[in-house]
C-alpha positions in Angstrom: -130.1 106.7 -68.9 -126.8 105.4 -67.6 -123.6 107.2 -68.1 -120.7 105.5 -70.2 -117.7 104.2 -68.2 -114.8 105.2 -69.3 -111.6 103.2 -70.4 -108.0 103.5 -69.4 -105.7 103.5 -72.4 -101.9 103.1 -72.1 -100.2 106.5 -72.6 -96.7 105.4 -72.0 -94.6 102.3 -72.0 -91.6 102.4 -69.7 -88.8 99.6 -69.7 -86.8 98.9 -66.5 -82.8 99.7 -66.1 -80.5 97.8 -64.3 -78.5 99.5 -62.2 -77.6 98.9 -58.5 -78.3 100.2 -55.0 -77.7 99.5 -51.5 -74.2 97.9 -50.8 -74.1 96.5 -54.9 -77.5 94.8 -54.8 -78.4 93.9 -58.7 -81.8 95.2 -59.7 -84.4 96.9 -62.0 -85.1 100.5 -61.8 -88.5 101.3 -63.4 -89.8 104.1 -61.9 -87.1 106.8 -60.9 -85.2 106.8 -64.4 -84.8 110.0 -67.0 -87.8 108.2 -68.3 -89.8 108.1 -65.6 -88.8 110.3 -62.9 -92.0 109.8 -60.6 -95.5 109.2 -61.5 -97.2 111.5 -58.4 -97.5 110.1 -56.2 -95.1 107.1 -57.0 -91.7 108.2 -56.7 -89.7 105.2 -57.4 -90.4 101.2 -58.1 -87.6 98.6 -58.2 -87.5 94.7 -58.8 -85.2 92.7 -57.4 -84.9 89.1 -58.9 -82.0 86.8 -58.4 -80.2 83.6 -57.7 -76.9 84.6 -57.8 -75.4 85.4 -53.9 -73.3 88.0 -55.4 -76.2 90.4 -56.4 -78.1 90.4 -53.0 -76.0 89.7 -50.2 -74.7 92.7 -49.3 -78.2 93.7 -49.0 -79.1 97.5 -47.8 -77.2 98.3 -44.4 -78.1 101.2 -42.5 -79.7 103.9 -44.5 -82.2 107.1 -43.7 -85.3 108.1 -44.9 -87.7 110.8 -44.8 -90.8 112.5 -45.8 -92.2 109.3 -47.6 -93.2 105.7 -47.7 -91.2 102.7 -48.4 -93.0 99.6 -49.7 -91.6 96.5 -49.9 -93.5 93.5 -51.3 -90.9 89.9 -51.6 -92.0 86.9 -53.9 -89.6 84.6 -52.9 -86.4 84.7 -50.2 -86.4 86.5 -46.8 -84.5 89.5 -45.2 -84.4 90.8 -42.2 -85.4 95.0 -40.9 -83.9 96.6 -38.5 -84.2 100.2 -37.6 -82.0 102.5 -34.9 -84.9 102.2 -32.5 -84.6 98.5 -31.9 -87.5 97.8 -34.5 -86.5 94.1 -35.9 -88.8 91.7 -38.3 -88.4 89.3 -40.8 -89.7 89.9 -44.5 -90.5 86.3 -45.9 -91.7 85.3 -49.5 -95.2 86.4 -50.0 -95.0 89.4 -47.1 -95.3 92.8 -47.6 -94.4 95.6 -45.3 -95.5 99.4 -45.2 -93.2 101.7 -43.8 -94.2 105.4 -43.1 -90.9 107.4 -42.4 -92.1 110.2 -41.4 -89.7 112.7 -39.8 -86.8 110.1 -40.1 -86.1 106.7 -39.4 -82.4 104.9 -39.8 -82.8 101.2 -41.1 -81.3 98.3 -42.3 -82.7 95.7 -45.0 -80.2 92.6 -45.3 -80.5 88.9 -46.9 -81.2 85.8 -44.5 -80.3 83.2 -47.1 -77.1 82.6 -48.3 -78.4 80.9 -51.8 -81.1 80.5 -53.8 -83.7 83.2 -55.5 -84.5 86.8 -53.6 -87.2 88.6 -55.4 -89.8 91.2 -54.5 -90.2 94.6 -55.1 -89.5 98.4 -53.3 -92.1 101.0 -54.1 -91.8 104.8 -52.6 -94.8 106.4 -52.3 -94.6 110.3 -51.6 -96.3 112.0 -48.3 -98.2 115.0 -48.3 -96.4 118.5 -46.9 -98.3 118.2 -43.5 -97.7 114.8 -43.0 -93.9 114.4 -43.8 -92.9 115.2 -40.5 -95.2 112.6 -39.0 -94.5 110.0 -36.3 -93.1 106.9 -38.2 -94.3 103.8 -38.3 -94.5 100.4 -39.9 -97.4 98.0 -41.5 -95.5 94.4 -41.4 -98.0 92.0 -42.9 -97.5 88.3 -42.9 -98.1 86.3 -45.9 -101.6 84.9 -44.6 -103.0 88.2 -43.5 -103.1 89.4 -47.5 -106.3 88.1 -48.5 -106.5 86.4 -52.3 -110.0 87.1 -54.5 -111.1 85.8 -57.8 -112.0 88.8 -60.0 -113.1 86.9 -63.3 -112.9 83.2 -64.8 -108.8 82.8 -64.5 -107.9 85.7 -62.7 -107.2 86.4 -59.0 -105.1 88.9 -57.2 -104.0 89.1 -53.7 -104.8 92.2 -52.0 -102.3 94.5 -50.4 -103.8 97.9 -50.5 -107.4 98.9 -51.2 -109.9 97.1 -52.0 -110.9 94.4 -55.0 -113.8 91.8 -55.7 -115.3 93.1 -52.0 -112.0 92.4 -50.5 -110.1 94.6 -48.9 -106.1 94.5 -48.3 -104.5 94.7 -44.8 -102.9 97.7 -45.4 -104.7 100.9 -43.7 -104.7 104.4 -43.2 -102.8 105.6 -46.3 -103.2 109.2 -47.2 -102.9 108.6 -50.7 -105.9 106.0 -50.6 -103.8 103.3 -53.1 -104.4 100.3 -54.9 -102.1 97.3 -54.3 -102.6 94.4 -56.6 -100.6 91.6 -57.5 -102.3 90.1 -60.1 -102.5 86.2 -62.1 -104.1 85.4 -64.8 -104.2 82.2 -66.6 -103.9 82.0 -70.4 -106.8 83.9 -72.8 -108.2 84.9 -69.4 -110.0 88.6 -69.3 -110.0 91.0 -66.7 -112.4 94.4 -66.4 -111.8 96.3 -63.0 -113.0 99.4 -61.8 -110.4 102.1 -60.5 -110.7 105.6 -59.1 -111.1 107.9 -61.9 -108.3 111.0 -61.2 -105.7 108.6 -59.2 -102.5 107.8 -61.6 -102.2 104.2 -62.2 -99.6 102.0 -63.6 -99.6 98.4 -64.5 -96.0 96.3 -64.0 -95.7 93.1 -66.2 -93.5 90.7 -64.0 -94.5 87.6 -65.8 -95.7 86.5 -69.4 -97.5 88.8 -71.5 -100.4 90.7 -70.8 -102.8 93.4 -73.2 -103.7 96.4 -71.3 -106.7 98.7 -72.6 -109.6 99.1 -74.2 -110.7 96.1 -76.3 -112.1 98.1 -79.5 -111.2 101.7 -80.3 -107.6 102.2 -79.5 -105.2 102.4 -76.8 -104.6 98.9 -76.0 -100.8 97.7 -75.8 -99.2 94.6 -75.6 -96.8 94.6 -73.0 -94.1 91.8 -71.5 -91.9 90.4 -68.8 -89.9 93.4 -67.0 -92.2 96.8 -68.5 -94.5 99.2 -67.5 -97.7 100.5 -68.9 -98.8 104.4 -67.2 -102.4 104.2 -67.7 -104.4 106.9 -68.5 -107.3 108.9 -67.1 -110.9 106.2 -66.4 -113.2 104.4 -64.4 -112.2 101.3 -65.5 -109.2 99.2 -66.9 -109.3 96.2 -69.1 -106.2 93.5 -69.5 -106.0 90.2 -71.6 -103.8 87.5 -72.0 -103.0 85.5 -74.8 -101.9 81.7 -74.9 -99.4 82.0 -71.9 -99.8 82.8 -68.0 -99.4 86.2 -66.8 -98.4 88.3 -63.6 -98.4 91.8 -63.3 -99.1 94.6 -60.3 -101.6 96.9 -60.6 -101.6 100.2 -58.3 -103.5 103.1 -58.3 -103.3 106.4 -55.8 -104.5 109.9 -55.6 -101.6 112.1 -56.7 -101.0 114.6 -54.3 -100.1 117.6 -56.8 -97.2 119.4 -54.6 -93.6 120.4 -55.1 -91.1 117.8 -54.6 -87.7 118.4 -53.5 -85.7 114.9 -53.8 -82.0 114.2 -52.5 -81.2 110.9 -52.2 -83.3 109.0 -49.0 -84.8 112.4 -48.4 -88.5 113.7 -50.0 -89.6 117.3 -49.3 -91.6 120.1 -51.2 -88.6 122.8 -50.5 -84.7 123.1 -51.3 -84.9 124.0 -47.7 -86.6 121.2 -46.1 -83.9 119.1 -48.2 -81.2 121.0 -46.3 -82.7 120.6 -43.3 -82.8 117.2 -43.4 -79.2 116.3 -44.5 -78.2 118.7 -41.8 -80.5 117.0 -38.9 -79.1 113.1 -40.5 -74.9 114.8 -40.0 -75.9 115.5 -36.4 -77.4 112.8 -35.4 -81.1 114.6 -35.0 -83.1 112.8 -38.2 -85.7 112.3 -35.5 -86.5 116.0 -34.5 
């Protein structure tokens, strides 16, 4: 007698807002807003799309972080990362780079074009108390190291994190075991994947239209170009398109269910770590 698998509904439907960050670069704030402060253990998810110079080019020039992880995954245009350590790589269209920051790192994230369309994605993904004062270090993954798999008729996704179809993504050694998926689907294309029941999941529409949720019984939603669906508690998750192509990311991770202290570039669990760290970024000691 097998056991039924159960279905992720959509709980919540969040819309991004445009704001800015960096030196004035023009984006979409989706998680990190009054509506969604954090989704444990996401703290924050922004899309970047644009082809006008004047909303990228100033880029992000030096900034600090600690006691998380900074993701960032680019569609299309390049910029270049640079830390305080001499660290230095390029982040082309269809790359994706990991960055653990640990006890502190100083970097830069700033446009190589002059013109044309920069688009991608920053995620932040919280660290547990013990390891927010780890070493830090980065995942840089070239386009061609993130492995693409068919996961029904008209579907595929690339792989960034986790694992789908019996393909695993290049990204390793991630406390929060997570799910990285950028996904396509072709039009009235079906899609039935299994997640980790108890890790939060959230699926971002950045193309077309897709239907998240169960086919019968409730819960489904419609969503579009530019929103969010928080997905509820399941084994599995089901998604749909209608006559149009679709895009969306799909990630998943085991929330780490802590206290968390947020200033600015700086993620603890106490007021006092907080302190701590503004006081060790003034002097010049973000490392120690």
């Amino acid at each position: 007698m097998s056991a039924t698998v159960t279905e992720r509904s959509v709980v919540k439907i969040i819309t991004g807002q445009a704001t800015s960050d960096g030196a004035g670069v023009r984006l979409s704030r989706v998680i990190g807003t009054p509506a969604l402060d954090h989704f444990d253990p996401f703290l924050l998810l922004d899309e970047f799309k644009s082809d006008k110079p004047d909303d990228y080019l100033a880029g992000f020039p030096d900034h600090p972080h600690r006691g998380f992880e900074t993701v960032t995954y680019m569609l299309a245009g390049s910029m270049r990362h640079k830390d305080h350590v001499g660290n230095q790589g390029e982040l082309v269209a269809g790359s994706v780079q990991w960055m653990t920051a640990g006890r502190g790192i100083i970097h830069s994230e700033m446009p190589i074009q002059k013109d044309g369309l920069m688009w991608g994605f920053q995620l932040w993904v919280n660290l547990p108390a013990r390891d927010k004062m780890t070493a830090p270090r980065y995942q840089d993954i070239p386009p061609d190291k993130i492995p693409e798999v068919a996961l029904a008729d008209g579907v595929r996704a690339r792989v960034i994190a986790g694992e789908a179809g019996g393909v695993y993504g290049p990204v390793e050694g991630i406390t929060t075991q997570p799910l990285y998926l950028d996904v396509t689907m072709a039009p009235r294309a079906r899609l039935s994947h299994e997640l980790p029941a108890g890790h939060n999941a959230f699926a971002y529409v950045y193309h077309g239209r897709v239907r998240f949720g169960p086919a019968e019984g409730g819960g489904a939603e419609m969503l579009s170009t530019g929103r969010l669906a928080v997905l509820g508690d399941g084994e599995r998750l089901s998604a749909a398109t209608g006559d149009g192509h679709a895009r969306f990311l799909l990630l998943a991770a085991r929330p780490l269910r802590e206290p968390i202290a947020r200033y600015g570039p700086f993620v603890m669990n106490t007021r006092e770590e907080i302190v701590r760290a503004v006081e060790d970024y003034q002097r010049g000691a973000l490392l120690g």
